[in-house]
C-alpha positions, 0 to 999 in steps of 0.5 A: 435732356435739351429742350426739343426732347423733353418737349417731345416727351411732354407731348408723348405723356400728353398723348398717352393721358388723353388717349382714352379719350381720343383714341389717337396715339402722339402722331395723330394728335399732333397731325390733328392739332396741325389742322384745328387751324385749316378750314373746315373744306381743306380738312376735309381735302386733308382727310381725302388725301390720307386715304389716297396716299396710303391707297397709292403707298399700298399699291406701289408695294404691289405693282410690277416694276413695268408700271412701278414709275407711274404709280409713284409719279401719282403718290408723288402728285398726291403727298405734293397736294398734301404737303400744299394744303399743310395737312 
């Protein structure tokens, strides 16, 4: 086993020990540990734009194709933002 999997599989363990705890699963751990180093306002920007993208991810099931490209336009605003706070 090379060294990036058995990393992951320590994180993973890690992940399911504290999850009594937190209640956050390896991926949220980590996405929270990622942002211990942000600011407390960009945390917050972070948290908003969770929220968003999944709105938008839901609604771009649900729209018709006429308007299907502005939606994913607006989800594609919104990840871009995400990706520029380093959420």
């Amino acid at each position: 086993v090379g060294n990036d999997v058995r990393n992951e599989q320590y994180r993973e363990m890690f992940a399911n020990a504290v999850r009594p705890l937190t209640g956050m699963d390896a991926k949220q751990l980590d996405v929270e540990g990622r942002r211990m180093k942000l600011t407390q306002d960009v945390q917050l920007e972070c948290q908003r734009l969770d929220v968003e993208i999944s709105v938008a991810e839901k609604e771009e099931k649900l729209v018709k194709q006429q308007a299907l490209s502005d939606v994913r336009a607006e989800l594609f605003r919104i990840r871009k933002n995400y990706q520029k706070k380093g959420c």
